[in-house]
C-alpha positions as CSV (number, residue, x, y, z in Angstrom):
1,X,0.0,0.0,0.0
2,X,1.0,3.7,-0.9
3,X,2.8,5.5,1.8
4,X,0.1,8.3,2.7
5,X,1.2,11.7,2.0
6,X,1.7,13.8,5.1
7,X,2.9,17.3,4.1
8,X,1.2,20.9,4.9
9,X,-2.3,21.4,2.3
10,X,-2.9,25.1,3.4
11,X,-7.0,25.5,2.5
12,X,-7.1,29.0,0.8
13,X,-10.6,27.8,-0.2
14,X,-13.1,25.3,-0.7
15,X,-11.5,24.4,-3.7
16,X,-7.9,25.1,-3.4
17,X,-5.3,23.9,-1.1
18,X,-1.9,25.6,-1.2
19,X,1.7,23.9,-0.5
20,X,3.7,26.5,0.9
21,X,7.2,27.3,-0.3
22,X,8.8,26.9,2.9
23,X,7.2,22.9,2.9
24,X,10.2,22.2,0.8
25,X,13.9,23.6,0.2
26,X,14.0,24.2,-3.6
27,X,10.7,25.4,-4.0
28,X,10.8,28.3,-6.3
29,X,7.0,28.4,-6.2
30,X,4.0,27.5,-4.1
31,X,2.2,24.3,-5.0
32,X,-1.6,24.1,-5.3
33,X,-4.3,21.5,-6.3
34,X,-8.0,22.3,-6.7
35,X,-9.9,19.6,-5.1
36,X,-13.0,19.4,-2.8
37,X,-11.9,18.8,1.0
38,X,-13.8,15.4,1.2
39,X,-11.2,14.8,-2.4
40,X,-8.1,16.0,-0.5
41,X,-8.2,12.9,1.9
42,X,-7.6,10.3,-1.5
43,X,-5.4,12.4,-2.7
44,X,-3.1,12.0,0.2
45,X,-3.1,8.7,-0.5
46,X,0.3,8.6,-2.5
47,X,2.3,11.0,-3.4
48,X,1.1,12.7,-5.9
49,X,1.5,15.9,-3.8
50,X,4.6,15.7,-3.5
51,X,5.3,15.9,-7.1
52,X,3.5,19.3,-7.1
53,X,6.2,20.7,-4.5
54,X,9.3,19.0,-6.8
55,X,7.5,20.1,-9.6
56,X,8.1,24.0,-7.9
57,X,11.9,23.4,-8.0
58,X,11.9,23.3,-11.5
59,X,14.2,26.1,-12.9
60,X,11.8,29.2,-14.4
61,X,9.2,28.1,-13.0
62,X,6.8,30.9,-12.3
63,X,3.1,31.5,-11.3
64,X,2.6,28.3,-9.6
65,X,3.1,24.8,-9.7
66,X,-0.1,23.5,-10.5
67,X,-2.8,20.2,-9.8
68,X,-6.2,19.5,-11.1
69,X,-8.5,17.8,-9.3
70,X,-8.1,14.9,-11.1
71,X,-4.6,14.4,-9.8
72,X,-3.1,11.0,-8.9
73,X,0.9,9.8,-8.9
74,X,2.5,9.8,-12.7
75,X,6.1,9.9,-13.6
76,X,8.0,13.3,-12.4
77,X,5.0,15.7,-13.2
78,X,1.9,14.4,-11.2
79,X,-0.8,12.9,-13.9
80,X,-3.1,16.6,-13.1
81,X,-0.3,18.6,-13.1
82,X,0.2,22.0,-14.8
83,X,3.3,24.2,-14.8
84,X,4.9,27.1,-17.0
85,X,8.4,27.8,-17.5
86,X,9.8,31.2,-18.6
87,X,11.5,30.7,-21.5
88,X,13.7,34.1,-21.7
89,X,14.8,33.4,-18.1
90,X,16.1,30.0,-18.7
91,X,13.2,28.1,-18.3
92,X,13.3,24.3,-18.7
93,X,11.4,22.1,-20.3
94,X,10.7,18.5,-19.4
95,X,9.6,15.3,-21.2
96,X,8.0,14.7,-17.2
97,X,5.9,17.3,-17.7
98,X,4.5,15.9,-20.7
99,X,4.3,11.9,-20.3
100,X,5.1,9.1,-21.9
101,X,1.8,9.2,-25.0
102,X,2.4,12.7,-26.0
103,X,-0.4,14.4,-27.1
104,X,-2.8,11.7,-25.9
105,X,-6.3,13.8,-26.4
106,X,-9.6,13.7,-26.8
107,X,-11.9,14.5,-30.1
108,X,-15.6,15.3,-29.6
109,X,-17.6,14.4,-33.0
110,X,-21.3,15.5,-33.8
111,X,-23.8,14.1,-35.6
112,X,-27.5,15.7,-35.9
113,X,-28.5,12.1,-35.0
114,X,-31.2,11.5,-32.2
115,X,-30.8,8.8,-29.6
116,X,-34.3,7.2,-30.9
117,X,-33.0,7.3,-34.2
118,X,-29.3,5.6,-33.3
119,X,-30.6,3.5,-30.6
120,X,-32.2,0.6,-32.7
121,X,-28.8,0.2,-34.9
122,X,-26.2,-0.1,-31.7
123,X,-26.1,-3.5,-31.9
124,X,-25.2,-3.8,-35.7
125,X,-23.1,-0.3,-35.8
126,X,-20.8,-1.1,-32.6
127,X,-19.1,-4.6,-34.2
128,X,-19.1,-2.1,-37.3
129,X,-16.9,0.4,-35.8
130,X,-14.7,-2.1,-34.2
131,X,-14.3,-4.0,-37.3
132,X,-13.2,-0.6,-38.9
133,X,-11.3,0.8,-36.1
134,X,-8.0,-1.1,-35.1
135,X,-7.8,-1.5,-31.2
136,X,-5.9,-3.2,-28.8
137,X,-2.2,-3.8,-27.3
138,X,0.0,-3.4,-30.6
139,X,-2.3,-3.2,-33.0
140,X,-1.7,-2.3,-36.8
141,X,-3.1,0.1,-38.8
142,X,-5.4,-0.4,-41.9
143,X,-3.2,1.8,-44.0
144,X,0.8,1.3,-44.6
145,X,2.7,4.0,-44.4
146,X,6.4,4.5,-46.4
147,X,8.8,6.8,-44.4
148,X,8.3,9.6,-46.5
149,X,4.3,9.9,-45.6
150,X,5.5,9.3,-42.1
151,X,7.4,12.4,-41.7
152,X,4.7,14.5,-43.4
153,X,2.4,13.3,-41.1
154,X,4.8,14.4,-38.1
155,X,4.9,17.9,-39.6
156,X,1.5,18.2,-40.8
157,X,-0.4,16.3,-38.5
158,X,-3.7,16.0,-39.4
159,X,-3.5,18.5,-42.4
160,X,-2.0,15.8,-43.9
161,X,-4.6,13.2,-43.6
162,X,-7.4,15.6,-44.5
163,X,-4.9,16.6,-47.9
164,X,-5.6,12.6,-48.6
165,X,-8.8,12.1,-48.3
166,X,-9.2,11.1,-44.8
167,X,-11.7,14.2,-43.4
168,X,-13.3,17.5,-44.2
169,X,-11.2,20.5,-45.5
170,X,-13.0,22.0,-42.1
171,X,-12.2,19.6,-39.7
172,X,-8.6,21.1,-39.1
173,X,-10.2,24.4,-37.7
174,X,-11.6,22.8,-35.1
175,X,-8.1,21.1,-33.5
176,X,-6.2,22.6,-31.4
177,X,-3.1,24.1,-33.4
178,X,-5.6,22.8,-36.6
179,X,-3.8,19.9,-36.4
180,X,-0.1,20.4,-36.5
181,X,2.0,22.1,-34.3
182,X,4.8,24.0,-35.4
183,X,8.6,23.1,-34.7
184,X,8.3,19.5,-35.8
185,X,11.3,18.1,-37.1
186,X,11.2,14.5,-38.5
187,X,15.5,14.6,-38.4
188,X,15.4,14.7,-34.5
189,X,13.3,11.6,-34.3
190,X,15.1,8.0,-33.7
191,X,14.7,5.2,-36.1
192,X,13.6,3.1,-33.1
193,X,10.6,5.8,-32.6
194,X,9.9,5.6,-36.2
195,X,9.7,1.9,-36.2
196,X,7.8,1.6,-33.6
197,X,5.7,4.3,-35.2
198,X,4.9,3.3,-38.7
199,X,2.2,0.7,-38.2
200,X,0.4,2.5,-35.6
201,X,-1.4,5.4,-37.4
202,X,-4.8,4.8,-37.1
203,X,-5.1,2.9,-34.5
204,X,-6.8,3.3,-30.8
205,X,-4.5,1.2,-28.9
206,X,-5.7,0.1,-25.4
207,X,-5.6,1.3,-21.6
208,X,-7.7,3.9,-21.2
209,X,-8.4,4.7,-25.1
210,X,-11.5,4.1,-26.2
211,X,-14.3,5.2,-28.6
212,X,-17.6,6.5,-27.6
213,X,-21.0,7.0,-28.6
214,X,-22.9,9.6,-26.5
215,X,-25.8,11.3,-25.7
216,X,-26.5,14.7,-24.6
217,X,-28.9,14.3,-21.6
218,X,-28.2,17.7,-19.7
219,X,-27.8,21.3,-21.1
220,X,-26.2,23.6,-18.3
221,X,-26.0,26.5,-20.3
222,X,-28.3,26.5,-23.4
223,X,-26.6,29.8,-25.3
224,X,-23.2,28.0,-25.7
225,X,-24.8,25.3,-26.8
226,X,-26.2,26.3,-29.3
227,X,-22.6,28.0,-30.5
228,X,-20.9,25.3,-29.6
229,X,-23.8,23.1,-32.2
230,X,-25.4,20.8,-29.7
231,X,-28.5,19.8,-28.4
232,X,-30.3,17.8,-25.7
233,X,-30.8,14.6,-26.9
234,X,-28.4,14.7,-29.6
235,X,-25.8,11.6,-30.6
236,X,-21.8,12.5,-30.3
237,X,-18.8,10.5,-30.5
238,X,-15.9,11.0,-28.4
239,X,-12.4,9.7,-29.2
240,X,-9.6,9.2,-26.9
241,X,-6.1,7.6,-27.9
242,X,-2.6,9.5,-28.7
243,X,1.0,8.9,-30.3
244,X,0.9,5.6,-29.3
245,X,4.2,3.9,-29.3
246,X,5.9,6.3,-31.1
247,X,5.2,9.2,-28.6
248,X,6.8,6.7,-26.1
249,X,9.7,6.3,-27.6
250,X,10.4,10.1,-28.0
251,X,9.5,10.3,-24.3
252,X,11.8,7.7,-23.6
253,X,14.8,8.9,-25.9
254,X,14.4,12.2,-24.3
255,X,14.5,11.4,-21.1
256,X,17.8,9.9,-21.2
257,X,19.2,12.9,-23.0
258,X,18.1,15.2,-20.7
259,X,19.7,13.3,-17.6
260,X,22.7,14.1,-19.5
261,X,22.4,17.5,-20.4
262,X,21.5,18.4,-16.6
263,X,25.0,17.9,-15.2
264,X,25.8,20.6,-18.2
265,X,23.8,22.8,-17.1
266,X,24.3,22.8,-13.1
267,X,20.7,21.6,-13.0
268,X,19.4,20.2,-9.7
269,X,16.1,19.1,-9.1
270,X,14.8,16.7,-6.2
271,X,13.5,14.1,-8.6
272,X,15.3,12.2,-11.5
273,X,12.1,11.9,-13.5
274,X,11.9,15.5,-13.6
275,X,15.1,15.8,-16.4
276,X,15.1,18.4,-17.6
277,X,16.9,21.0,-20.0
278,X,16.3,24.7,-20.6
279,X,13.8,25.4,-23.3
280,X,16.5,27.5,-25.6
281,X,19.2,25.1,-24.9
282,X,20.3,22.8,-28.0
283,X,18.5,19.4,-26.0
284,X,15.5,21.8,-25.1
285,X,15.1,22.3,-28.8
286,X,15.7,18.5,-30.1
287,X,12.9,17.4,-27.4
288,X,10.7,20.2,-28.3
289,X,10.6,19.1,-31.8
290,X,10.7,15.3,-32.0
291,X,7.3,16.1,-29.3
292,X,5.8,18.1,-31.7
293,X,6.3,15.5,-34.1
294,X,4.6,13.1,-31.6
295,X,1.7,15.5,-31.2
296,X,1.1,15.6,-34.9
297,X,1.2,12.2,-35.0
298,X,-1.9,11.7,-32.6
299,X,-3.6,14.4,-34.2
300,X,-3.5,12.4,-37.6
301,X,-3.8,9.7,-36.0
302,X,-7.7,11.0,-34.1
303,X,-8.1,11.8,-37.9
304,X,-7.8,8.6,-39.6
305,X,-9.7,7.4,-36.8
306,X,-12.6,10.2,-37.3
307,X,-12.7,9.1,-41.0
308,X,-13.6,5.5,-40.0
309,X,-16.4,6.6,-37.7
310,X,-18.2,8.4,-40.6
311,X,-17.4,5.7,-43.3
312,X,-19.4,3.2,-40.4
313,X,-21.9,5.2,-39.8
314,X,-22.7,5.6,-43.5
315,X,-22.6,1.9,-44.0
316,X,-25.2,1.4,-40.8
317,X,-27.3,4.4,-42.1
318,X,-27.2,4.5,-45.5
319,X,-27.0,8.1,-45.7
320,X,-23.6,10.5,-46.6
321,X,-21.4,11.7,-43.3
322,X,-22.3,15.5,-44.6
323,X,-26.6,14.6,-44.4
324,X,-25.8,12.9,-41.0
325,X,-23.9,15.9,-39.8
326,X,-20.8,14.4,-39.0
327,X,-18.3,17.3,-38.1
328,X,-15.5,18.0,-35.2
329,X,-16.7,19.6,-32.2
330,X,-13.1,20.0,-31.3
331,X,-9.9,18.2,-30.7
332,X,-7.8,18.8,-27.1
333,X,-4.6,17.4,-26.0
334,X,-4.2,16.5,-22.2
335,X,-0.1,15.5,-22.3
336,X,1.7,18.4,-24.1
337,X,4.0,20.9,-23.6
338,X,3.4,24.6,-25.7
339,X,4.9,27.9,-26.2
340,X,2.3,30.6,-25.2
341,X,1.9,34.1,-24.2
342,X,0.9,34.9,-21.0
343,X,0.8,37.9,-18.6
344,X,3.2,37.2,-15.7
345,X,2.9,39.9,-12.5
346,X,1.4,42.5,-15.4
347,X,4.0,41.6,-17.7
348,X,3.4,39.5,-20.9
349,X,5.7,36.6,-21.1
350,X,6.5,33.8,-23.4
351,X,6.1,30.6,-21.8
352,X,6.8,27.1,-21.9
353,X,3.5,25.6,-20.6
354,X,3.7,21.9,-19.6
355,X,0.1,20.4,-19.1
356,X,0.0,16.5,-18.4
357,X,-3.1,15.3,-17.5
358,X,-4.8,18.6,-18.3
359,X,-6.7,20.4,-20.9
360,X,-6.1,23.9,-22.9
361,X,-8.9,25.8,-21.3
362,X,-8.7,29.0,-23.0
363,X,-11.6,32.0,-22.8
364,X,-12.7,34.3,-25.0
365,X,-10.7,36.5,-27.4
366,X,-8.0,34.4,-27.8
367,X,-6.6,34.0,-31.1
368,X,-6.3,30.7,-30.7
369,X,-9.6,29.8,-30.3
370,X,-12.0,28.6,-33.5
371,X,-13.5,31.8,-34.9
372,X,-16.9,30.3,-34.3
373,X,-16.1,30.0,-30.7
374,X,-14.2,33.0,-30.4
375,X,-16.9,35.1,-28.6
376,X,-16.9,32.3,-26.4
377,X,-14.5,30.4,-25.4
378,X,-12.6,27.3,-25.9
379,X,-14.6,24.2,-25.9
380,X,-12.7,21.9,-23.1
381,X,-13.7,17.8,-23.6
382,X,-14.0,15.9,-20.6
383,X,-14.2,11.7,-20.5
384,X,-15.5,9.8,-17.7
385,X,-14.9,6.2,-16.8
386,X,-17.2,3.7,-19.0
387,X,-20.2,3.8,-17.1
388,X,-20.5,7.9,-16.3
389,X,-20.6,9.7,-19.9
390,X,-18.7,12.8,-20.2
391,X,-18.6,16.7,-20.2
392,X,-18.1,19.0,-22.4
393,X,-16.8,22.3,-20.2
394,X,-15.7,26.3,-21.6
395,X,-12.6,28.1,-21.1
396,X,-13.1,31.0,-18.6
397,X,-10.9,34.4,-18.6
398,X,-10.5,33.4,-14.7
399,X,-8.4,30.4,-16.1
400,X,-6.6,32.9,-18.3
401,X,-5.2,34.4,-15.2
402,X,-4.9,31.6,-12.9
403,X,-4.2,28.5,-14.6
404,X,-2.8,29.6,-17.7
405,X,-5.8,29.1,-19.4
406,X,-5.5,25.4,-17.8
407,X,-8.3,22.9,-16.7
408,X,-9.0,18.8,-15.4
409,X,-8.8,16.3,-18.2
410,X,-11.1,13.2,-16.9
411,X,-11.7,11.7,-13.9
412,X,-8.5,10.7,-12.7
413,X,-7.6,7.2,-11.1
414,X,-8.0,6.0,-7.6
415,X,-7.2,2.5,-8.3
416,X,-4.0,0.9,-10.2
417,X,-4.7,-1.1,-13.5
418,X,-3.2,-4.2,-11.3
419,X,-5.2,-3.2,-8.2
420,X,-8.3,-2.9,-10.6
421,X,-8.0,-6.2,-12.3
422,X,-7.7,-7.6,-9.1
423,X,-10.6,-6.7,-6.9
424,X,-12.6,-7.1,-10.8
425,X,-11.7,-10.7,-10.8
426,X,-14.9,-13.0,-11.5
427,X,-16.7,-10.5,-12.7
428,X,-18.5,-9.9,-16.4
429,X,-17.8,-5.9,-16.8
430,X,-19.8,-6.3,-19.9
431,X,-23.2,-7.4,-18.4
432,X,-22.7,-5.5,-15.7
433,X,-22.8,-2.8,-18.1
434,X,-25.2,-3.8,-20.7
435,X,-27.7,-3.7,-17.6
436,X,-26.6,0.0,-17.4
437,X,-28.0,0.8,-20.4
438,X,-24.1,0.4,-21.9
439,X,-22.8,-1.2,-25.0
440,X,-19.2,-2.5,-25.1
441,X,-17.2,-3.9,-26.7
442,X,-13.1,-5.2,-26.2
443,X,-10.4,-6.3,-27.8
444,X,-9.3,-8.1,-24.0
445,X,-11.6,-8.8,-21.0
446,X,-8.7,-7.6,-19.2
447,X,-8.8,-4.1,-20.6
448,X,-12.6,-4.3,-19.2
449,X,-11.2,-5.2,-15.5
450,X,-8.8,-2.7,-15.6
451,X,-11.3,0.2,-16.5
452,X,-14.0,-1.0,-14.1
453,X,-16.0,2.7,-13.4
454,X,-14.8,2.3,-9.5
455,X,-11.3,2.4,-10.5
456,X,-11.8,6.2,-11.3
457,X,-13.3,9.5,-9.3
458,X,-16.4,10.4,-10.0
459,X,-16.0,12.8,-13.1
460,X,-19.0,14.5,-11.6
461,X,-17.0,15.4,-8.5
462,X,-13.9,16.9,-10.9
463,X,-16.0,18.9,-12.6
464,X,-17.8,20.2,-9.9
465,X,-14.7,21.5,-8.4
466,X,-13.1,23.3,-11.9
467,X,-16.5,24.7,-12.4
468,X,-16.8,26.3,-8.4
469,X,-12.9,27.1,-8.7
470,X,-14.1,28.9,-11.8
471,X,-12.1,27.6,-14.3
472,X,-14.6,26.0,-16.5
473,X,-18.0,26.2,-17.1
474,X,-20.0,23.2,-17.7
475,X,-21.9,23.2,-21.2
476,X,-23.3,19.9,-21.6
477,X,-23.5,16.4,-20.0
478,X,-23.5,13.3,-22.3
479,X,-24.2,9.7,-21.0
480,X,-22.5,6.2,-22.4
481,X,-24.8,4.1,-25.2
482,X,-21.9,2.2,-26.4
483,X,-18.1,2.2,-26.3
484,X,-15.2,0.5,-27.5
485,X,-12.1,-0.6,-25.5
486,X,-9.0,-2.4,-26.5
């Protein structure tokens, strides 16, 4: 069992609990997670927390070192955990901070589809999409890719998937950095990343990953709604899966690098998985860039994968993608790291911003933002666990200030996958489910154990907590017709 975490949690409110500076020689910064107080008590429960205070120490560090509420222990950074770097000031930047499946995300697609109209072809459409979607530990894509489109897809992302065929022209303005993120260098990547790469686009992959089919049963806040294209009772899928293992092998390359490069530099920092390298620094750059490359690659990868969900739905409906109104809500990463602007103590600063296990939650005005949300706010897509449906939350200018326009990602683990299986043993997930009102389907009954619903927080509790923080605002709550595992 997990040493319990015993360090000071200042309350500043009821939903933020500050680690003081003094907790912890090193600390540049204070720590602070957003949680409810009933929440703080499981997130003693390993130490998580104290990854926020090492997190503190990192060099450049300012504002403060940040956790969501859906915080639980991850390598170096907390998974939760949010922190910006100041890049002019020597700022690091570390592959801890971002995780090992680097841009893992989460695309929210609509359809103008009712449940009564979807609900009598689950059963045929859910084998449909798994036949046409490859899941699972190691699975292969459906399309092979020579180097040469490889690289493209690393510098174009999903741009370059739509250029073949695989989307709508408009689906890129609805991804964060419309698909590809600049800075992505194909020559930085190793040929162990590529190979592990190459077969992998287009494929879900297992764990948490998983495809959705949804149904909008709540509308909190009907005007941005309708902005934002949805409806109560209206059908969405929701996509989660990332770089797969070629993000994980840039992670993995990187990190060795980096414990190199911070004897160079006179780094010290309280935990080794926290390697790091300034941002501007020659090692910065070369992780920068192979991530970005990673980053694209999930982004075409969610692509290829969005393709398939319309080409099954137009064989179960008979009817063209465009006259069932499939289109991208939007597209968010939860395990990046990203060079923004930000005001700093009055000052506007350019930052490295290192969000692992957390969204982009960015408010109105920002340039960055789809100019049909714009007015708005950032559309912020929340998962739950397989029995709990999802959220879809807005960017708020408080975040702007705060968080760095920063919010929760999901609902955040309280049980280990080994823990999970465990205490699932015996037990048929999928009837339980079924008897739910849930369709699923796997590619392993172990996958199923290992996502029971009670191995997560309630999602509803998380979101509570951003919301009251003031962080996010919740839009719309969608509930779980069918989903697909690997």
């Amino acid at each position: 069992m997990a040493e319990v975490w015993s360090g000071p949690l200042r309350k500043l409110d009821n939903w933020r609990w500050v680690i003081p500076r003094e907790y912890k020689k090193g600390m540049l910064v204070e720590g602070i997670i957003y949680a409810s107080e009933r929440m703080t008590q499981s997130i003693r429960k390993d130490q998580a927390p104290e990854q926020v205070a090492n997190v503190a120490c990192l060099p450049g560090i300012v504002g403060r070192s940040m956790a969501m509420p859906d915080i639980h222990w991850g390598y170096g950074f907390p998974i939760g955990g949010v922190a910006a770097t100041d890049i002019e000031a020597g700022g690091v930047i570390s592959p801890g901070g971002v995780g090992f499946d680097i841009n893992c995300g989460v695309r929210l697609i609509k359809t103008n589809l009712t449940e009564e109209e979807v609900k009598p072809h689950l059963e045929k459409l859910l084998p449909v999409l798994f036949r046409n979607i490859p899941s699972g530990v190691g699975s292969e894509g459906r399309i092979s890719f020579s180097v040469s489109d490889l690289k493209k897809a690393m510098r174009e992302g999903a741009r370059f998937m739509i250029k073949r065929g695989f989307g709508f022209p408009e689906d890129e303005e609805y991804i964060e950095e419309r698909g590809a993120m600049e800075g992505a260098d194909p020559e930085v990547v190793s040929a162990k990343a590529m190979e592990r790469g190459k077969g992998q686009l287009g494929t879900l992959g297992s764990g948490n990953h998983f495809l959705e089919i949804e149904v909008v049963e709540r509308v909190f806040r009907p005007d941005i709604a309708e902005i934002f294209g949805l409806f109560s009772g209206q059908v969405l899928i929701m996509v989660h899966t990332g770089s797969r293992g070629f993000g994980h092998q840039v992670c993995t390359d990187a990190l060795q690098t980096m414990q190199n490069a911070m004897n160079r530099y006179g780094i010290k920092v309280p935990d080794r998985q926290l390697a790091c390298a300034p941002f501007q620094s020659p090692e910065g750059q070369e992780y920068f860039a192979a991530m970005a490359c990673a980053a694209n690659f999930a982004w075409a990868n969610r692509q290829l994968i969005t393709h398939w969900v319309r080409e099954s739905f137009e064989e179960v409906f008979k009817k063209s993608a465009r006259d069932l109104g499939i289109e991208v809500l939007y597209d968010v990463a939860h395990n990046i790291a990203k060079v923004e602007e930000h005001e700093v103590e009055g000052k506007k600063k350019k930052l490295c911003v290192h969000r692992k296990g957390a969204t982009r939650a960015f408010g109105a005005k920002r340039p960055e933002v789809p100019g049909r949300y714009r007015s708005v706010g950032q559309p912020v897509l929340i998962p739950g666990d397989m029995g709990t449906g999802s959220y879809v939350l807005l960017g708020t200018e408080l975040a702007m200030q705060e968080t760095f326009g920063s919010t929760c990602h999901g609902a955040g683990r309280v049980m280990s996958r080994s823990e999970a299986d465990r205490t699932s043993r015996g037990r048929n997930i999928t009837e339980e489910l079924k008897e739910k009102g849930v369709l699923v389907m796997a590619e392993s009954k172990a996958t199923l154990r290992e996502e029971i619903p009670e191995a997560y927080k309630d999602v509803n509790d998380v979101v509570q907590v951003v919301e009251e923080a003031g962080i996010s605002k919740r839009v719309v709550y969608a509930r779980p017709l069918a989903v697909m595992k690997g």
